[in-house]
LOVEX-655603 format. One record per residue (C-alpha): residue number from 1; x, y, z. Coordinates in nm, 4 decimals, padded with zeros to 6 digits, always signed. Example, Ala and Ser with C-alpha at 12.3 -4.5 7.8 and 13.67 -1.06 7.14 Angstrom:
REM residues 2
PT, 1, +01.2300, -00.4500, +00.7800
PT, 2, +01.3670, -00.1060, +00.7140
//
This chain:
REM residues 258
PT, 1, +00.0000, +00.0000, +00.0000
PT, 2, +00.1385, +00.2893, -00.1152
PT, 3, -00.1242, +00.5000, +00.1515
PT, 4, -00.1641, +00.4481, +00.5310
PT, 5, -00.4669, +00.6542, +00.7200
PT, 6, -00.4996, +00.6294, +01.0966
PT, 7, -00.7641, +00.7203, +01.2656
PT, 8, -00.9359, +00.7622, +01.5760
PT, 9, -01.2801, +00.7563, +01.6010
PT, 10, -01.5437, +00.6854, +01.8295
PT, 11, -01.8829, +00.7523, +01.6412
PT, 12, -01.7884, +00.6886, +01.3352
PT, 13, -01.7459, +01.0675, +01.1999
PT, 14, -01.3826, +01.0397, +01.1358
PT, 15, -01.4140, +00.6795, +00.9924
PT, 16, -01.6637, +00.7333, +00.7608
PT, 17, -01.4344, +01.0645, +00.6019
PT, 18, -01.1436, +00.8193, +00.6461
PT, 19, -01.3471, +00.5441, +00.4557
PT, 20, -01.4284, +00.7911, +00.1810
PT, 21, -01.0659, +00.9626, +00.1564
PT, 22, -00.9442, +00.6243, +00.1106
PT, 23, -01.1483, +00.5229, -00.1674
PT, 24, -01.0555, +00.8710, -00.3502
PT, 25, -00.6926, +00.7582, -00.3161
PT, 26, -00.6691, +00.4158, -00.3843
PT, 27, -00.3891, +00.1549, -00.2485
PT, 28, -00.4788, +00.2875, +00.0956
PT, 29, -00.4788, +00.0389, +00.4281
PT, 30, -00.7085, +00.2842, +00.7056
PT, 31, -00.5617, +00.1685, +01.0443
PT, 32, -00.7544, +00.2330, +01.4004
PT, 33, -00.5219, +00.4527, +01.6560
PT, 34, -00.5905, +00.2176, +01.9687
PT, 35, -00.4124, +00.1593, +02.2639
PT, 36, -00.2047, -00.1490, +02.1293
PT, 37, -00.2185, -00.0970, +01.7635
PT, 38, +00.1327, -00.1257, +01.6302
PT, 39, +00.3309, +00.1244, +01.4815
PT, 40, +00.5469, -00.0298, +01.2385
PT, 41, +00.5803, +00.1166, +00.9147
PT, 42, +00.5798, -00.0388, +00.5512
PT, 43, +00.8777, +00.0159, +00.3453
PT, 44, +00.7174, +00.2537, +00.0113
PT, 45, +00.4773, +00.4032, +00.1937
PT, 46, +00.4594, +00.7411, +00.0371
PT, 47, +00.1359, +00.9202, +00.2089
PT, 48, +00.0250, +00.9223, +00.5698
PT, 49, -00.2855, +01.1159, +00.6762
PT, 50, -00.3179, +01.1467, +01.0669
PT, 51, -00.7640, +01.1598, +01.1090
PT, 52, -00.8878, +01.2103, +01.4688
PT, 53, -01.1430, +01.4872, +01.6447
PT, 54, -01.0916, +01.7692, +01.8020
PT, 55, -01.0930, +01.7726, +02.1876
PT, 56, -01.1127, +02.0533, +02.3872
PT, 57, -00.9174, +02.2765, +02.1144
PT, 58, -00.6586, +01.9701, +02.0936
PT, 59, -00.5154, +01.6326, +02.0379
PT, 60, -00.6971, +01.3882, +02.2079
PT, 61, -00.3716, +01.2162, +02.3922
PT, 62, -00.4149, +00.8863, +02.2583
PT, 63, -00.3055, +01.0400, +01.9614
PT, 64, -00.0618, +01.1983, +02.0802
PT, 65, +00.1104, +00.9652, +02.2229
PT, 66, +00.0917, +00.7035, +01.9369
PT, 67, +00.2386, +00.9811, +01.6948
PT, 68, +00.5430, +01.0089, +01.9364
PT, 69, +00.6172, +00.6181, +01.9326
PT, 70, +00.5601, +00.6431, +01.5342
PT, 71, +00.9062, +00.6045, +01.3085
PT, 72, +00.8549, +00.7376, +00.9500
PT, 73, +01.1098, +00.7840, +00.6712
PT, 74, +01.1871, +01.1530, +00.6220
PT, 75, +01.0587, +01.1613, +00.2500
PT, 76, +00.6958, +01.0756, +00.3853
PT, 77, +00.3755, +01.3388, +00.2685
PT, 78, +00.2585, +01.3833, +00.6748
PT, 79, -00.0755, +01.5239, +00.6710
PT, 80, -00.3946, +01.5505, +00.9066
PT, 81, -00.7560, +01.5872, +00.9046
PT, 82, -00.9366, +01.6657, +01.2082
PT, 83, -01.2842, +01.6298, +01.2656
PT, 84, -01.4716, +01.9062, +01.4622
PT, 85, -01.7934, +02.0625, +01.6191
PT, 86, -01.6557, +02.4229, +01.5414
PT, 87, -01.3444, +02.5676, +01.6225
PT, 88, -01.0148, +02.3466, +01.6080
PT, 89, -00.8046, +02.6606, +01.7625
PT, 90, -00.4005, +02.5077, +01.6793
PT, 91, -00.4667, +02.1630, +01.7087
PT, 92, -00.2928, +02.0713, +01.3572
PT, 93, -00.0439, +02.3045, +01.4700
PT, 94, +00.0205, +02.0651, +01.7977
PT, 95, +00.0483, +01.7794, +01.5300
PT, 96, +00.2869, +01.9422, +01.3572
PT, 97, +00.5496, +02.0680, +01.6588
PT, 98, +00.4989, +01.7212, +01.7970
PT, 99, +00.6348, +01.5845, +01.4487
PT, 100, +00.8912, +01.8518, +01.4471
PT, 101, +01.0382, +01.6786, +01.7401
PT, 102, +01.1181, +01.3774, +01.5627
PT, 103, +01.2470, +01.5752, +01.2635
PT, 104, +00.9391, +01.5280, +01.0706
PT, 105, +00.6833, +01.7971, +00.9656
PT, 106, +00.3219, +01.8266, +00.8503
PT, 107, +00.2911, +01.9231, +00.4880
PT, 108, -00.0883, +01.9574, +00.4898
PT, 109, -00.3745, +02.0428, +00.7550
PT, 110, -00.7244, +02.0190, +00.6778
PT, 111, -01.0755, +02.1167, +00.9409
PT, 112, -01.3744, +01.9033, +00.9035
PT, 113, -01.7325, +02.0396, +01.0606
PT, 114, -01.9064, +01.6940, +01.1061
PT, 115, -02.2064, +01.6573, +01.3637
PT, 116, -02.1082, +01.7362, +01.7621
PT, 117, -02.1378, +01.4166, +02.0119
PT, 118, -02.0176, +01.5537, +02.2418
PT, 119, -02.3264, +01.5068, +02.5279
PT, 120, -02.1649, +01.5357, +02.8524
PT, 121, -02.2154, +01.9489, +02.7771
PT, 122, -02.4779, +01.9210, +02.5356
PT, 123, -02.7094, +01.7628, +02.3098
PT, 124, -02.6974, +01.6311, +01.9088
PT, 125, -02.7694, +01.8264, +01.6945
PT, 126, -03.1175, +01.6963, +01.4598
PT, 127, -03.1011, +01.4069, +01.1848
PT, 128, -03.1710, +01.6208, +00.9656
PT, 129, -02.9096, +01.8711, +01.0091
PT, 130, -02.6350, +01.5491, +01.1312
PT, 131, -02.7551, +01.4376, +00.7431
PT, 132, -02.6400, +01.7627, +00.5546
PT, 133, -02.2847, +01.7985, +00.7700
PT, 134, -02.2175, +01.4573, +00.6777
PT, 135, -02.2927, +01.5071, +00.3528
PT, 136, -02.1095, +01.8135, +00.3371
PT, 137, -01.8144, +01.6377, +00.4960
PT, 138, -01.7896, +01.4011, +00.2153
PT, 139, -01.8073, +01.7016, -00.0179
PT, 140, -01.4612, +01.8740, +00.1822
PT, 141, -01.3209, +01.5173, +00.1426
PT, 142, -01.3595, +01.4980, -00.2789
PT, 143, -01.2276, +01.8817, -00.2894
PT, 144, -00.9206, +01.8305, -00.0817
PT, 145, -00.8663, +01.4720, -00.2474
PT, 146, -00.6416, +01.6293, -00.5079
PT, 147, -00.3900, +01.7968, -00.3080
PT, 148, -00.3461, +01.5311, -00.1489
PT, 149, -00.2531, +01.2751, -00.4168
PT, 150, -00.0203, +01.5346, -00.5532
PT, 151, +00.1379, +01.6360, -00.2414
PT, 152, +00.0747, +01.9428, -00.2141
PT, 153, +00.2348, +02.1810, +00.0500
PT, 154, -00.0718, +02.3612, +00.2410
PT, 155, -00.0640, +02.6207, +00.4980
PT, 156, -00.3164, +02.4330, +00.8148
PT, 157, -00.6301, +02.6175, +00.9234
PT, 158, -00.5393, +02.7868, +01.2981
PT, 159, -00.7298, +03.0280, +01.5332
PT, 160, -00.6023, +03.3570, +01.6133
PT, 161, -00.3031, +03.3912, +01.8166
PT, 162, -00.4913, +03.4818, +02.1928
PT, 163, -00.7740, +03.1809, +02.0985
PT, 164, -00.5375, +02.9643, +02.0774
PT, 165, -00.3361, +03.0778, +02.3933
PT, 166, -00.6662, +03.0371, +02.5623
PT, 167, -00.8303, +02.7638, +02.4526
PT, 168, -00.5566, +02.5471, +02.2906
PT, 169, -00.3521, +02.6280, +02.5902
PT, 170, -00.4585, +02.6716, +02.8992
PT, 171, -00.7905, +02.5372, +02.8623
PT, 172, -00.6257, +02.1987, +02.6891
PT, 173, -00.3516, +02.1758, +02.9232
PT, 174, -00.6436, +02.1412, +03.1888
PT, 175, -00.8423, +01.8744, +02.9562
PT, 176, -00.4635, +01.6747, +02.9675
PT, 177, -00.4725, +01.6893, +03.3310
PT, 178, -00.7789, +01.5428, +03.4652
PT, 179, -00.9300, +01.3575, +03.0920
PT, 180, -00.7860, +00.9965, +03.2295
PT, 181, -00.9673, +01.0461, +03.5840
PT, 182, -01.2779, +01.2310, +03.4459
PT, 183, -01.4399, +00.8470, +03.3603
PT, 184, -01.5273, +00.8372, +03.7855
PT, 185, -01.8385, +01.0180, +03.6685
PT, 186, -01.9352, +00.7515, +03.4544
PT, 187, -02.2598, +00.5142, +03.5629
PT, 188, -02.4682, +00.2765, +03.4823
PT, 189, -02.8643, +00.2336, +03.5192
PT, 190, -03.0396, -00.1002, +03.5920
PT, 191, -03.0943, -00.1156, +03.2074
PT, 192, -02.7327, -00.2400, +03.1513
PT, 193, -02.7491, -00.6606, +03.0714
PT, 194, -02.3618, -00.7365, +03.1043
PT, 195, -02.3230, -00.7549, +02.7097
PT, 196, -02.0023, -00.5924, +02.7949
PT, 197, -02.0338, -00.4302, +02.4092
PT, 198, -01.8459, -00.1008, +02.6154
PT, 199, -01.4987, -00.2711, +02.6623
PT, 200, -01.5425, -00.4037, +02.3335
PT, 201, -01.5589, -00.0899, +02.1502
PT, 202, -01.3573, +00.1346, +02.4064
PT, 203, -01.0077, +00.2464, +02.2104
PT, 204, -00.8437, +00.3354, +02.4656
PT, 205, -00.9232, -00.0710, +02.6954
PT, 206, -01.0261, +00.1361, +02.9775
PT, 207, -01.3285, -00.0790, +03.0148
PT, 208, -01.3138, -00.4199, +03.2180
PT, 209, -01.6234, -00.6561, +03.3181
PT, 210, -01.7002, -00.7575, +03.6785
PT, 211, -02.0045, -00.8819, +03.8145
PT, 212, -02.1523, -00.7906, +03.4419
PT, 213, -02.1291, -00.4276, +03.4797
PT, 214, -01.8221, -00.2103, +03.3334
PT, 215, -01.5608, -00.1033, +03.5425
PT, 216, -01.3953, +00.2153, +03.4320
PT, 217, -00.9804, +00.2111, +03.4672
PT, 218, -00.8863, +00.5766, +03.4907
PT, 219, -00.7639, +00.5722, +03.0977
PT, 220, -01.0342, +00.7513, +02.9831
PT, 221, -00.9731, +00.9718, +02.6612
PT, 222, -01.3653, +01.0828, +02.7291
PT, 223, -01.4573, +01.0120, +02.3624
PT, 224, -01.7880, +00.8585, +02.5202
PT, 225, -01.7918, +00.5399, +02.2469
PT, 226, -01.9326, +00.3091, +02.5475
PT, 227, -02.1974, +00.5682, +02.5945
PT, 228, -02.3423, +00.6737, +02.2694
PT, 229, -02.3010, +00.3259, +02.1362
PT, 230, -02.4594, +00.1026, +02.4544
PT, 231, -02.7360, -00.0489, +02.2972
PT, 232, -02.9388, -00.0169, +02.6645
PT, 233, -02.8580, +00.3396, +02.6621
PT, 234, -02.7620, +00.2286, +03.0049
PT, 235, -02.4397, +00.4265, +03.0614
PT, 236, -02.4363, +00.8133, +03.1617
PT, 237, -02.2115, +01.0789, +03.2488
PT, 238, -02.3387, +01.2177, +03.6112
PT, 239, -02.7140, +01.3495, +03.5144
PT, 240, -02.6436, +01.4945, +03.2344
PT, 241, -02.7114, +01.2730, +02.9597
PT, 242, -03.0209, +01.0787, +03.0226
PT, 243, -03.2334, +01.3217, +02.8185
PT, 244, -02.9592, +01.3805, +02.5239
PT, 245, -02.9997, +01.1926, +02.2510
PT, 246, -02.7158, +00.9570, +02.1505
PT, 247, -02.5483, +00.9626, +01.8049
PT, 248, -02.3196, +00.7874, +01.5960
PT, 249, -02.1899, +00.8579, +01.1889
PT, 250, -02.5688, +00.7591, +01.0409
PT, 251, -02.3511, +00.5537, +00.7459
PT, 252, -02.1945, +00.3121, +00.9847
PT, 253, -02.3117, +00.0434, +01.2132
PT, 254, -02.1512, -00.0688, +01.5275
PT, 255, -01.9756, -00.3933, +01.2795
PT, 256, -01.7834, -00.0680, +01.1497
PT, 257, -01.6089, -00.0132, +01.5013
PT, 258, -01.5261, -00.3018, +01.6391
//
């Protein structure tokens, strides 16, 4: 393959833009970021596109720290597309100093809008108006295609300088600190049947069984796949989210994410 794509997702928007950016390239393998996927790279690999969401105005650290364990020949095409609600203040600029590190850089950057699912601070958005982002989504994908395949050297989309002091800063730096412990606020309702689907389809295997109800580990990246995918609707987030609706990409089924 002469195209690798990871991604992190955790309902489904990035996948399905990953899905369709791979079929506009061709001779691409689209890899999940997990916590023990392997970072080995293929000799010939010529493109690699880095495809995750926007959290809090940043990287969300599993993909962080998988980029820093990554080894890539110099004459790779880096790029990124991240997925977001609104703003992605310098989060493709974090991808790209964290590359710098290793003597790498990113030679493209490219912002998604794609439906928020984000319902620990508030609820989805309608089907209706989930249908025409994602459809627009796939419409970004097909126009930035081209640059793509050719390489291209692109300037990234940023905030302005104090936004991203602000939000991709300080507010991030504060996401960092407490994201692994936030998943103590986590519960579950009488509803939940032990399918234990939740530690299935958690990326980051924060998610054990005992007694048939999920016990969270104090990994959490808060991405909330166990809740918005728990067919019970049995998991919640203190009292917020037992009126919000959940969501996931409406093109993919939960056989897409596990």
């Amino acid at each position: 393959m002469k195209n690798i794509l990871f991604y992190f997702s955790a309902t489904g928007n990035t996948l399905a833009i990953t899905r369709k950016l791979a079929e506009n390239l061709g001779s691409t393998t689209c890899i999940p970021i997990k916590h023990d996927t392997m970072t080995k790279i293929p000799e010939g690999t010529e493109r690699i596109g880095f495809m995750f969401p926007v959290y809090a105005w940043g990287m969300p650290l599993l993909v962080k720290n998988f980029m820093q364990r990554l080894d890539i020949a110099k004459q790779t095409y880096l790029f990124s597309v991240v997925t977001c609600g609104s703003s992605i203040g310098a989060t493709i600029l974090q991808a790209d100093r964290l590359l710098r590190q290793k003597g790498l850089f990113l030679s493209a950057g490219f912002r998604i809008p794609m439906p928020g699912n984000c319902i620990t601070l508030y609820n989805v958005c309608s089907p209706d108006k989930q249908k025409e982002k994602c459809e627009r989504a796939y419409t970004i994908i097909n126009q930035i295609t081209p640059a793509i395949r050719e390489k291209t050297q692109i300037d990234s989309p940023k905030g302005p300088w104090l936004f991203n002091a602000i939000f991709s800063g300080l507010i991030y730096r504060s996401f960092a600190w407490y994201v692994h412990k936030a998943d103590t606020y986590f519960n579950t309702t009488d509803d939940c049947n032990g399918c234990a689907l939740c530690a299935k389809i958690c990326p980051a295997g924060n998610i054990r069984i005992e007694n048939r109800l999920p016990v969270w580990l104090h990994k959490c990246e808060q991405c909330l796949a166990c809740l918005h995918w728990c067919p019970q609707q049995a998991i919640q987030y203190k009292n917020r989210t037992k009126t919000r609706n959940r969501y996931h990409h409406p093109d993919l089924e939960l056989k897409d994410m596990i």
